[in-house]
N, C-alpha and C positions, 0 to 999 in steps of 0.2 A: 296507302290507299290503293282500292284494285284499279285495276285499267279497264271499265266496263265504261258505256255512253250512258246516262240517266236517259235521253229519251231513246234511241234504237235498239240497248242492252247488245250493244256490242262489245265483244270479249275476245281476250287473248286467244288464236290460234296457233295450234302446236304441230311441231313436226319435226323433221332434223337436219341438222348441218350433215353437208357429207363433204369430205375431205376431199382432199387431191388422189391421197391411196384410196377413198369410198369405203372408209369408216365413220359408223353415222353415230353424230351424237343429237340429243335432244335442244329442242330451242323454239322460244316463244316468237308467236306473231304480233304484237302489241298492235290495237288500233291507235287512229293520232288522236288523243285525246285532249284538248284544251279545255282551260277554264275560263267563264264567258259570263260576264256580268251585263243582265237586263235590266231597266226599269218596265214593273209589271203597274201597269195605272188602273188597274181593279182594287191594289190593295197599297196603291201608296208607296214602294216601298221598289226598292235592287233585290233582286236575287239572282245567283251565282249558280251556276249549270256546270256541270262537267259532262262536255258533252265531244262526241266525235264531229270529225270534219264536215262528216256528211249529212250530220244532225245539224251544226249550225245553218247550213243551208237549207235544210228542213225549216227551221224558226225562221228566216230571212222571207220562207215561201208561204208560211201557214200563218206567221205572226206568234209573238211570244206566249198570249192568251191561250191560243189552243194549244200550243207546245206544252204550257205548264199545266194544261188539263188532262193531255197524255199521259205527262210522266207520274201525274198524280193519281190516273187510273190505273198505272202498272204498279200502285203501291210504293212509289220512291217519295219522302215525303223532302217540301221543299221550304 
């Protein structure tokens, strides 16, 4: 599975290792991505987020209702 947030759509950034000589090779920025289970009480039910660090604290601030409104307006279905 990719390493992207379902609500910020953050994604691996890229750049490169350089060596002790400062030979450069290629290599990925992972965001921290965890997976994070809500009770959503509009529809009854848990659902499971894969979201970044900074997203959970996003849901902690806005509440999980509007979080999952978000992520369902950027087309991620949940």
């Amino acid at each position: 599975m990719s390493a992207h947030c379902m609500l910020t759509g953050a994604q691996p950034g890229f750049g490169n290792r350089i060596s002790h000589s400062h030979r450069r090779t290629s290599r990925r920025f992972d965001p921290n991505i965890q997976t994070k289970r809500y009770w959503l009480p509009s529809e009854n039910r848990h659902v499971r987020l894969r979201l970044s660090t900074k997203a959970i604290k996003t849901v902690d601030t806005i509440g999980v209702e509007a979080a999952v409104a978000r992520i369902r307006a950027r087309g991620v279905k949940v």
